[in-house]
Backbone as CSV, one residue per row, in Angstrom:
resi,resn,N_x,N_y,N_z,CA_x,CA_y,CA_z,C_x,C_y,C_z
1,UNK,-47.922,3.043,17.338,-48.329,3.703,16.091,-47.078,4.179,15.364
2,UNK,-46.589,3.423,13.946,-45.810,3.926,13.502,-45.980,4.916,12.603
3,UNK,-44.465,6.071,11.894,-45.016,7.132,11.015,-45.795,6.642,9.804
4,UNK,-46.546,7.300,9.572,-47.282,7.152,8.414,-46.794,7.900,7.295
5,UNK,-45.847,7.034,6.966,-44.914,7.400,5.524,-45.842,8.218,4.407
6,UNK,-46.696,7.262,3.801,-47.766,7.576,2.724,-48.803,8.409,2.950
7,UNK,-49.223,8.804,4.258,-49.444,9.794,4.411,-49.019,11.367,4.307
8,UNK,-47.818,10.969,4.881,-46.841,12.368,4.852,-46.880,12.533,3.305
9,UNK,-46.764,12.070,2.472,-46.061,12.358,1.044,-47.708,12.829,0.175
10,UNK,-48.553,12.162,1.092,-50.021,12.618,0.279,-50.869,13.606,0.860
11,UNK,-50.847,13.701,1.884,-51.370,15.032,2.603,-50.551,15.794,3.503
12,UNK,-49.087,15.510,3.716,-48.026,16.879,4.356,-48.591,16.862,5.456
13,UNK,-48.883,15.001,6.246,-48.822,15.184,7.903,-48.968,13.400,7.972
14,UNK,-48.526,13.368,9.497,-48.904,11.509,9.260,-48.560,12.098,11.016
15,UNK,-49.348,10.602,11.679,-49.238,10.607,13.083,-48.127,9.903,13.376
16,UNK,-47.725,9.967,14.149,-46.190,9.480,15.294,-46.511,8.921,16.143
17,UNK,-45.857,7.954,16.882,-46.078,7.648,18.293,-44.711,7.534,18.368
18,UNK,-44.449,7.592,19.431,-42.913,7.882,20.481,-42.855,6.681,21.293
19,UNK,-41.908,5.717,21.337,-41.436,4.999,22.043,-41.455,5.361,23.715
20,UNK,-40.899,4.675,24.739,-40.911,5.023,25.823,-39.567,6.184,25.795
21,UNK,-39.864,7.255,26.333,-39.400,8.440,27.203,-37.821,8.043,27.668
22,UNK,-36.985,8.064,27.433,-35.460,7.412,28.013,-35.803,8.611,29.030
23,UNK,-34.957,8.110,30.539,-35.033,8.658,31.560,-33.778,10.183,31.420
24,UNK,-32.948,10.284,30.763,-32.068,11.026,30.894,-32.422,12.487,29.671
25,UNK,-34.094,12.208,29.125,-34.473,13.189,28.492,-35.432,13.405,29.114
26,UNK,-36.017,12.394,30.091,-36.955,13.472,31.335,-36.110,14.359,32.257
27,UNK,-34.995,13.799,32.570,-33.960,14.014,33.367,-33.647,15.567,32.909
28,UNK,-32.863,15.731,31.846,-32.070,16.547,31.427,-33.309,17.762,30.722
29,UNK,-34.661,17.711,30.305,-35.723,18.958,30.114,-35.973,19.219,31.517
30,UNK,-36.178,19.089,32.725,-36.635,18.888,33.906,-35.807,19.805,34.289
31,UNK,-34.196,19.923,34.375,-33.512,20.552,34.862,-33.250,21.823,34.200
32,UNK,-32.747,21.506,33.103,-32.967,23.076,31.988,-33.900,22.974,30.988
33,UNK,-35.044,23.199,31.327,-36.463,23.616,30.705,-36.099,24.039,29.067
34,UNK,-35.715,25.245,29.068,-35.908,25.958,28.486,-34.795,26.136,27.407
35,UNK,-33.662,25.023,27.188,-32.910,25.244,26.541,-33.098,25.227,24.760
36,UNK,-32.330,25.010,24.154,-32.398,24.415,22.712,-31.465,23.863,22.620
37,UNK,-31.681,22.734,22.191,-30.555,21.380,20.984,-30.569,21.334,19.617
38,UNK,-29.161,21.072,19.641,-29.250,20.914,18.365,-28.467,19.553,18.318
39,UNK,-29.338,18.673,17.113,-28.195,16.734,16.680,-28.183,17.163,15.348
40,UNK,-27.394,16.955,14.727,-26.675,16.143,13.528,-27.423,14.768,13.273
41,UNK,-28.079,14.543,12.298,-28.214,13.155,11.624,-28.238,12.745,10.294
42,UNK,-27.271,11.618,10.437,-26.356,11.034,9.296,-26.487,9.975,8.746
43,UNK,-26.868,9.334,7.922,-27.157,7.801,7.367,-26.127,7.289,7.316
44,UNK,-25.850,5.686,8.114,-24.514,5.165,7.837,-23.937,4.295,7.194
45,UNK,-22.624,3.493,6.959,-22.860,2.381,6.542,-23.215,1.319,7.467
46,UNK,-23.528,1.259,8.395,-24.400,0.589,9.165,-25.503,0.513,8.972
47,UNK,-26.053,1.209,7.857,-27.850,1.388,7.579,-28.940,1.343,8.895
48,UNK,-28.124,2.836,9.610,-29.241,3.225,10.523,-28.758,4.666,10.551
49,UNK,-29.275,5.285,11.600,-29.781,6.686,11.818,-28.215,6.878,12.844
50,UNK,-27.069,7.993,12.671,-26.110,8.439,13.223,-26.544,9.517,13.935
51,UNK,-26.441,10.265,15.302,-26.958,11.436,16.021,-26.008,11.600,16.839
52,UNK,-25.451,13.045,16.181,-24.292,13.693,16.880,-24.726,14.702,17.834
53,UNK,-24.195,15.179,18.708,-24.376,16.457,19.662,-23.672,17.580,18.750
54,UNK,-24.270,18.873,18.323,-23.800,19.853,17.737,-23.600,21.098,18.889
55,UNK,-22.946,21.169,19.289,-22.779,22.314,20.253,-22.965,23.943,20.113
56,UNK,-23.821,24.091,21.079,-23.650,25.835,20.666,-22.116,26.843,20.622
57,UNK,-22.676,27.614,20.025,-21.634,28.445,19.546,-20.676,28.974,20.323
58,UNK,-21.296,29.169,21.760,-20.507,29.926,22.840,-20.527,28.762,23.566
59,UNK,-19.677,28.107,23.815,-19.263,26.663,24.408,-19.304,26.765,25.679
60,UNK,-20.573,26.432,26.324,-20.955,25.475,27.897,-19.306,24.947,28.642
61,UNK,-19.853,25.115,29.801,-19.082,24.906,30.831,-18.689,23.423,30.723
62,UNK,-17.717,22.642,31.486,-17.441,21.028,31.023,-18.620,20.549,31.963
63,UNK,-19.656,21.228,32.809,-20.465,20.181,33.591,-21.635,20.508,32.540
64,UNK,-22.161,21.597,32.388,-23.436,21.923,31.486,-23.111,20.656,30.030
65,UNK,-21.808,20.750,29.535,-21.941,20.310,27.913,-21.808,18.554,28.322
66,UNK,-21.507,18.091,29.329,-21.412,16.810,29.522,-23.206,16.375,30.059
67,UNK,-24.116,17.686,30.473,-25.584,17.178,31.216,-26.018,17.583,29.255
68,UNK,-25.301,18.414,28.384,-26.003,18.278,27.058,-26.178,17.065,25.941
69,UNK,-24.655,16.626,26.460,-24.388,15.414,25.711,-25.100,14.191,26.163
70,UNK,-25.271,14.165,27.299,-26.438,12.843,27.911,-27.677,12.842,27.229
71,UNK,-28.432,14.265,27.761,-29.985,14.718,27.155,-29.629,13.493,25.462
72,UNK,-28.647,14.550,24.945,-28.331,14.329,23.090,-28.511,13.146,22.462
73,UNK,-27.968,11.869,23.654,-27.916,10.637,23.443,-29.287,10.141,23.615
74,UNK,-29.855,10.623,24.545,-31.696,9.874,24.859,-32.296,10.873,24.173
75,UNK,-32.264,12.058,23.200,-33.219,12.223,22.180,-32.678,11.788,21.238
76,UNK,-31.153,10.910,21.025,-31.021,9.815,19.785,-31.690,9.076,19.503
77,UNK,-32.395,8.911,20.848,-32.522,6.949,20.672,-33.742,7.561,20.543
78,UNK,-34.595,8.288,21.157,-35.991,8.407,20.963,-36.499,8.684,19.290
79,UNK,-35.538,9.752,18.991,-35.996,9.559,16.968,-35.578,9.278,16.456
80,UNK,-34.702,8.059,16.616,-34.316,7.019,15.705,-35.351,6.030,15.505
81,UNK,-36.794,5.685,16.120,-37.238,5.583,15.785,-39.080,6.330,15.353
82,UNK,-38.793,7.367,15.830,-40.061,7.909,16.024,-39.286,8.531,14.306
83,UNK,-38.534,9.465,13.714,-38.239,9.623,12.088,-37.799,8.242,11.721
84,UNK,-37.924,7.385,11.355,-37.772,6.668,10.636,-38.389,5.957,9.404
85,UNK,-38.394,5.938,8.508,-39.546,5.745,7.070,-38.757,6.166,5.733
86,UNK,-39.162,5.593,5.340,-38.604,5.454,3.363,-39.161,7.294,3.268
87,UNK,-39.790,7.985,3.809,-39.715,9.195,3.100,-38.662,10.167,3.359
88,UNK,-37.675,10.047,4.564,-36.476,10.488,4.913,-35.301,10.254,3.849
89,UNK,-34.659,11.208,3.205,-33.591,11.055,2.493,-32.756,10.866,3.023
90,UNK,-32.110,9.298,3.121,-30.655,9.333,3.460,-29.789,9.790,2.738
91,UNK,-29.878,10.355,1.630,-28.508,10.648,0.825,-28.427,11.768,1.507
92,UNK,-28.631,12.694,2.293,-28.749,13.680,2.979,-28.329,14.022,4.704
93,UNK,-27.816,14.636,5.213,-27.611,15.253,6.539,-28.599,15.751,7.093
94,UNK,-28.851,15.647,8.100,-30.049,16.749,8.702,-29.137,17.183,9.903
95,UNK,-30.075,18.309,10.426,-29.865,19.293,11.173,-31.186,19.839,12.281
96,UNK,-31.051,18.854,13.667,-32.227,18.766,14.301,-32.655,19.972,15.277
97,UNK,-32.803,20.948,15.420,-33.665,21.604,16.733,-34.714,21.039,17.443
98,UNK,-34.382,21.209,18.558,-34.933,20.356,19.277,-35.342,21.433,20.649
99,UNK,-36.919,21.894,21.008,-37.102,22.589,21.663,-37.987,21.255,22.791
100,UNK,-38.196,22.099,24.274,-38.984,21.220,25.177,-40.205,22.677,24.963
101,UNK,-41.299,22.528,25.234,-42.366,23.400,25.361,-43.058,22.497,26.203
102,UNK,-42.974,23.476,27.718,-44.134,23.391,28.970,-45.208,24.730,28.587
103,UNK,-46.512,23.963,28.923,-47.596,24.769,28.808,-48.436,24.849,30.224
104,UNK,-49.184,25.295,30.690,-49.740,25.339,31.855,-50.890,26.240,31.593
105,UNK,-52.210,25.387,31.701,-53.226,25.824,31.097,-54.394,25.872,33.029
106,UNK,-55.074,27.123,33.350,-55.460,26.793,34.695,-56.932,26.287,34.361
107,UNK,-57.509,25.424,35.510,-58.945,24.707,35.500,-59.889,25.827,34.251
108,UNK,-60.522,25.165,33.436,-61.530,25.803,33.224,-61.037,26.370,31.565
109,UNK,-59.865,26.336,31.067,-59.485,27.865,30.140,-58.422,27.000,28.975
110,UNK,-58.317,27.917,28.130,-57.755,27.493,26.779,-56.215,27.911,27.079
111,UNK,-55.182,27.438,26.674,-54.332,28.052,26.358,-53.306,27.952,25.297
112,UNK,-53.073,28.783,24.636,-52.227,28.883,23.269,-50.958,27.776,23.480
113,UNK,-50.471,26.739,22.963,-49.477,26.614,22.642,-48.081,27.308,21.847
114,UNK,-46.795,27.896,22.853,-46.693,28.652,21.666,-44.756,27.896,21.680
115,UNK,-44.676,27.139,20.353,-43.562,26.461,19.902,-42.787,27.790,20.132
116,UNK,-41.344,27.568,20.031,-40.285,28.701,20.170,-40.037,29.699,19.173
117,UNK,-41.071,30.142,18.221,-40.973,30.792,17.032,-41.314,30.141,15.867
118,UNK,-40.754,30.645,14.866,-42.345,29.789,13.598,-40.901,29.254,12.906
119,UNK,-40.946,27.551,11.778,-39.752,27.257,11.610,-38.874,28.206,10.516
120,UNK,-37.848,27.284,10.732,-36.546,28.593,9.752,-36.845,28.401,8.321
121,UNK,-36.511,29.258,7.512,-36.869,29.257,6.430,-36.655,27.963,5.353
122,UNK,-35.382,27.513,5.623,-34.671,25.733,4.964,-35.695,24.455,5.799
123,UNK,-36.333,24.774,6.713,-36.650,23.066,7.192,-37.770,22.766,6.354
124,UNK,-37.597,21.776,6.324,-38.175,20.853,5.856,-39.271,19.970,6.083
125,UNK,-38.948,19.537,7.623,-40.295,19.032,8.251,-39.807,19.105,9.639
126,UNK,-41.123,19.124,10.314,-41.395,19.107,11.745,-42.024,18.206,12.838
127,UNK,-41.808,18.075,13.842,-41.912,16.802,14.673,-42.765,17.566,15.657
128,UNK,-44.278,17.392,16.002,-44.916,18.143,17.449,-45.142,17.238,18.035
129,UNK,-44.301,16.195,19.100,-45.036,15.310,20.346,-45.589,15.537,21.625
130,UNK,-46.052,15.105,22.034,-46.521,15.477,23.360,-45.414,14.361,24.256
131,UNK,-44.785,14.717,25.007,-43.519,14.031,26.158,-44.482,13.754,27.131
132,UNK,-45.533,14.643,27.571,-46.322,14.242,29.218,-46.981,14.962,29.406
133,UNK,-48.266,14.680,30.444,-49.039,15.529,30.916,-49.361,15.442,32.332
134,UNK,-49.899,16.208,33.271,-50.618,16.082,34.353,-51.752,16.845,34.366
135,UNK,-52.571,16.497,34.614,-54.147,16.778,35.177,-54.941,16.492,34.098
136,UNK,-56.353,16.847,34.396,-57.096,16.862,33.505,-57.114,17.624,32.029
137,UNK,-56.889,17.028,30.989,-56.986,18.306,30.300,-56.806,17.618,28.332
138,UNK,-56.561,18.255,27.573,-56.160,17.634,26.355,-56.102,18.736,24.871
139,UNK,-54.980,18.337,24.087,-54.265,19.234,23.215,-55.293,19.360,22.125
140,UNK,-55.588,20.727,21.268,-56.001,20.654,20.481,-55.496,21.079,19.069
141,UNK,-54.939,20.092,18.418,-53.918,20.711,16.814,-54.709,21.224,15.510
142,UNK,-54.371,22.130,14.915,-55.227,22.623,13.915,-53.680,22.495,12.560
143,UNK,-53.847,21.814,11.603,-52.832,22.118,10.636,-53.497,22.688,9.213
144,UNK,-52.978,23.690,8.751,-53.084,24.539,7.420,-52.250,24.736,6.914
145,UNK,-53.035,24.630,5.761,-52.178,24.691,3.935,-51.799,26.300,3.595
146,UNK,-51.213,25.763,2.377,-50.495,27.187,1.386,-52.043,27.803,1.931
147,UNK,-51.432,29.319,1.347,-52.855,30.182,1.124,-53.710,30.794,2.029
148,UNK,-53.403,30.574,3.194,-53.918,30.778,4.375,-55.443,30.492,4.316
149,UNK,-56.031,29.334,3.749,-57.258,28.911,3.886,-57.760,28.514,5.182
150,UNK,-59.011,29.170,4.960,-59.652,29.261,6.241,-60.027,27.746,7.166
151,UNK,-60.088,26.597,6.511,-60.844,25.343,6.777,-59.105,24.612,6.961
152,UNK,-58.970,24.069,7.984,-58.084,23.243,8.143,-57.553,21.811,7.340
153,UNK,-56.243,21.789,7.406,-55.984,20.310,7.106,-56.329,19.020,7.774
154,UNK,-55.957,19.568,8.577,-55.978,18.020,10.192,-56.692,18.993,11.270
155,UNK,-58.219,18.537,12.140,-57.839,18.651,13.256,-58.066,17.552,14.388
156,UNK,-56.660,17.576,15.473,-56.458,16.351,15.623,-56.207,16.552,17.368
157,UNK,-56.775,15.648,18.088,-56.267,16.020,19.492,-55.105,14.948,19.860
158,UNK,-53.661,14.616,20.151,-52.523,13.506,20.284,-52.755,13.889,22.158
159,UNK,-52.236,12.864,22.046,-52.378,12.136,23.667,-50.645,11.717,24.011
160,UNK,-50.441,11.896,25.035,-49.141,11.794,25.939,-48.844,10.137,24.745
161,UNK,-47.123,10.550,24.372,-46.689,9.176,23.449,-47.141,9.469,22.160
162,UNK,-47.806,10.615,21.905,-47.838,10.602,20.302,-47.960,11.801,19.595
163,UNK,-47.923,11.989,18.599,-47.360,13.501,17.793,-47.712,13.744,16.491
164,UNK,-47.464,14.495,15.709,-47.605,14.904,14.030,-46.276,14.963,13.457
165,UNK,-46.199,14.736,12.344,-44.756,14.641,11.612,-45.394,16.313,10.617
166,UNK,-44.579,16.613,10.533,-45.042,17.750,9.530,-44.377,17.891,7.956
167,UNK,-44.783,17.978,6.854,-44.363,18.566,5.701,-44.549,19.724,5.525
168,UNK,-43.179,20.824,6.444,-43.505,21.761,5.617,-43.952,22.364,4.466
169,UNK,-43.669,22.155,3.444,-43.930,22.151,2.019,-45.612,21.926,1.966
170,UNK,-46.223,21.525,2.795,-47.712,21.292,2.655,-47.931,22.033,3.772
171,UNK,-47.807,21.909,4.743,-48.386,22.531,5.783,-47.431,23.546,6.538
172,UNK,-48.473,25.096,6.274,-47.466,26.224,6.358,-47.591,26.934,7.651
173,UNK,-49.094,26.769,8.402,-49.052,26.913,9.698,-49.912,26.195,10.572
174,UNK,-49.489,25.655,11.840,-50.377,24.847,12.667,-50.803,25.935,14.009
175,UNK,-51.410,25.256,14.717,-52.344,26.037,15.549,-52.178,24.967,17.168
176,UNK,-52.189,24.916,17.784,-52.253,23.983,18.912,-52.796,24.946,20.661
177,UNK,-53.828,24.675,21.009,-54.142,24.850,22.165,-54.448,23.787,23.262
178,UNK,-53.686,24.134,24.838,-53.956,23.033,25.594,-55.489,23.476,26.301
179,UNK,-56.556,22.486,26.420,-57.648,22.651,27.271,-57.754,22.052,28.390
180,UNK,-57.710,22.896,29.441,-58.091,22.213,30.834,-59.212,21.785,31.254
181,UNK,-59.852,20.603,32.097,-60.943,20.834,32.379,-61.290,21.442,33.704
182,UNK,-62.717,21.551,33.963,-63.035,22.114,35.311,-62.071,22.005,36.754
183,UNK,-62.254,20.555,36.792,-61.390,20.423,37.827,-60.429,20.982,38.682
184,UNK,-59.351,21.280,37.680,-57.802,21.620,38.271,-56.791,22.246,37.006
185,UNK,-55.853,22.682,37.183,-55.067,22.868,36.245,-54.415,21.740,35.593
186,UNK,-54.417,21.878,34.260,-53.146,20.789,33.112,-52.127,21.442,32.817
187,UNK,-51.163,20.554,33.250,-49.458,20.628,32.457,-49.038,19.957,31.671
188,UNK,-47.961,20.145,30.223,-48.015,19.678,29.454,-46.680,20.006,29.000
189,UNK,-45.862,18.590,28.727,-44.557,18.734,27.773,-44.965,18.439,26.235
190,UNK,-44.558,19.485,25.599,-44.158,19.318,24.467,-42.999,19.140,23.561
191,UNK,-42.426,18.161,22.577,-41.157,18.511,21.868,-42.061,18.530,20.912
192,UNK,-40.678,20.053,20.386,-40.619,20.207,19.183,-39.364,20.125,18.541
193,UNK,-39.697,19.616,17.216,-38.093,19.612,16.195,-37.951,20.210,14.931
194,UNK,-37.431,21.183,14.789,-37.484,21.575,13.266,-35.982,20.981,12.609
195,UNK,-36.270,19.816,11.181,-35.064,19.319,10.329,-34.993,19.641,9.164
196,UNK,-33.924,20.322,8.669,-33.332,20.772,7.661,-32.045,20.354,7.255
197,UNK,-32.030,20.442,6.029,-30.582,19.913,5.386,-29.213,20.763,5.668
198,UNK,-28.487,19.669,6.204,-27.300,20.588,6.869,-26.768,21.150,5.217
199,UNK,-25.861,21.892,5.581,-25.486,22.718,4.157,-24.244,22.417,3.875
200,UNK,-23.527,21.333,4.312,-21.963,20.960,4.119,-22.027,18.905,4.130
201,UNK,-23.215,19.107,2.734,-23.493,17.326,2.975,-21.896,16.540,2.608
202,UNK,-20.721,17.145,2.232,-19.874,16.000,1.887,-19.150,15.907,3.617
203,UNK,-19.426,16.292,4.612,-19.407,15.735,5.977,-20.238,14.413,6.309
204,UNK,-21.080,14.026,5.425,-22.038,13.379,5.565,-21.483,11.661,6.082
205,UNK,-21.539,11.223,7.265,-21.338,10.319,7.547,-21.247,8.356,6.534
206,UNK,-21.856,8.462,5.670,-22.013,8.144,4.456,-20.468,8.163,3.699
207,UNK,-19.414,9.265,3.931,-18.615,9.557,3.390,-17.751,9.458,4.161
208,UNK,-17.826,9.250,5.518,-16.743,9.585,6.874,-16.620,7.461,7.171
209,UNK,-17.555,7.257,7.007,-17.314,5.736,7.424,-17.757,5.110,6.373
210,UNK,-17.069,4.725,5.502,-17.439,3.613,4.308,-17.645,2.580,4.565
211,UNK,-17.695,1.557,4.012,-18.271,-0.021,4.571,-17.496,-0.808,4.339
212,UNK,-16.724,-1.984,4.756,-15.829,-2.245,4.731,-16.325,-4.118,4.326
213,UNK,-15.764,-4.716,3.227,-15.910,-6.013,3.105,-14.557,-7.098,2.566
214,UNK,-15.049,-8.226,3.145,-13.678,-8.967,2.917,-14.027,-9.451,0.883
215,UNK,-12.409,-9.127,0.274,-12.010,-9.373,-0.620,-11.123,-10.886,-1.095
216,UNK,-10.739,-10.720,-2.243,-9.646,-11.623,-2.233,-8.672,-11.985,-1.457
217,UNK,-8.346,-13.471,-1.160,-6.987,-13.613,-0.238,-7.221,-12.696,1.155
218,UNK,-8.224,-12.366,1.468,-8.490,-11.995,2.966,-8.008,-9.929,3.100
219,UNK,-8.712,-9.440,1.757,-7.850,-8.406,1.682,-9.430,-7.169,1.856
220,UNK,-9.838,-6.107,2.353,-10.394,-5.015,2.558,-10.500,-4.444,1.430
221,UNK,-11.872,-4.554,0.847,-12.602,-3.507,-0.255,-13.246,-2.354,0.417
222,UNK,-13.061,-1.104,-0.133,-14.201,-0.599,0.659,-15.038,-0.416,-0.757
223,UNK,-16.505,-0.364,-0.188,-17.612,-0.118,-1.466,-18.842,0.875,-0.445
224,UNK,-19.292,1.395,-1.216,-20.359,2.160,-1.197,-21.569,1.452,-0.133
225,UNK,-22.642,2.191,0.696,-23.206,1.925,1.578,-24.234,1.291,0.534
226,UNK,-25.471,0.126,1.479,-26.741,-0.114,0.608,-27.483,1.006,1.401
227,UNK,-27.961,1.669,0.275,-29.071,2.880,0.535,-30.676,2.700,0.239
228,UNK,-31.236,2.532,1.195,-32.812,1.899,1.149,-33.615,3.205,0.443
């Protein structure tokens, strides 16, 4: 299931599906749960998706920032194609957060999903997938508009491999509870991503690697990227 571009731009949500799971982002949430990431992404002249590791502020040990930089690389590859669509501005930088959310809901009972805080005031849009589950059980998403109207936008239950793209700008708060059934308890990975425009776009990769073509007499033009 790819994003639903024309959706997003007409009702401020479209469904996702997620490629297969790279092992070194089961790997690397598994071990530190609970961290936050942050990537850099850059449109190139390569006309694809660039994803840098942005490091936190108080700089990790050389074993922690080398298990960050692995994770960094297998949530590259995973939304390079899960964001991908003509409604993404490449003339633009983004700036990815990237949370894991485990939920653990016991036999029988509801439980709140609760993302790492509500997004920052600049993003733009938001990514809710589901990474995995065990046991019986299944997510329930509620998305709402400006105004705090009572009747929902979407409500939608996503299944392990698939997610909501969000327009902020349309949709100002979502709702998500995991339900267990009788049986046994459900566990549940969630990513979340909040992307916003980095605020120093002439870094913008676009500008760092120009495109390079052969000229006259075997001589190097550089010219401007093709921008889809």
């Amino acid at each position: 299931m790819r994003t639903g571009a024309h959706g997003l731009r007409e009702h401020g949500f479209a469904p996702v599906g997620l490629p297969p799971v790279p092992a070194a982002v089961t790997a690397g949430f598994r071990d530190h749960p609970y961290r936050t990431l942050r990537l850099r992404m850059s449109w190139t002249a390569d006309d694809d998706w660039l994803f840098q590791y942005v490091p936190p502020s108080g700089a990790p040990g050389p074993v922690r920032d080398l298990a960050d930089r692995r994770l960094a690389a297998g949530l590259g590859s995973l939304l390079r194609r899960t964001l991908s669509g003509p409604w993404l501005d490449v003339h633009a930088d983004w700036l990815i957060a990237l949370h894991r959310v485990r939920t653990v809901a016991p036999a029988g009972t509801s439980v709140r999903v609760e993302p790492p805080g509500p997004p920052p005031p600049d993003c733009a849009f938001s990514l809710l997938a589901v990474l995995g589950r065990e046991g019986a059980g299944s997510l329930r998403s509620r998305l709402y508009g400006p105004g705090g109207a009572s009747a929902p936008l979407l409500e939608t239950a996503p299944r392990p491999g698939q997610g909501l793209l969000l327009d902020r700008r349309t949709v100002t708060d979502d709702l998500h509870e995991l339900l267990a059934g009788p049986d046994g308890p459900v566990t549940q990975d969630l990513l979340s991503a909040h992307l916003a425009p980095a605020a120093d776009p002439a870094a913008s990769a676009l500008r760092v690697r120009p495109m390079l073509v052969r000229g006259p007499a075997g001589t190097l033009i550089h010219t401007r990227p093709s921008l889809r």
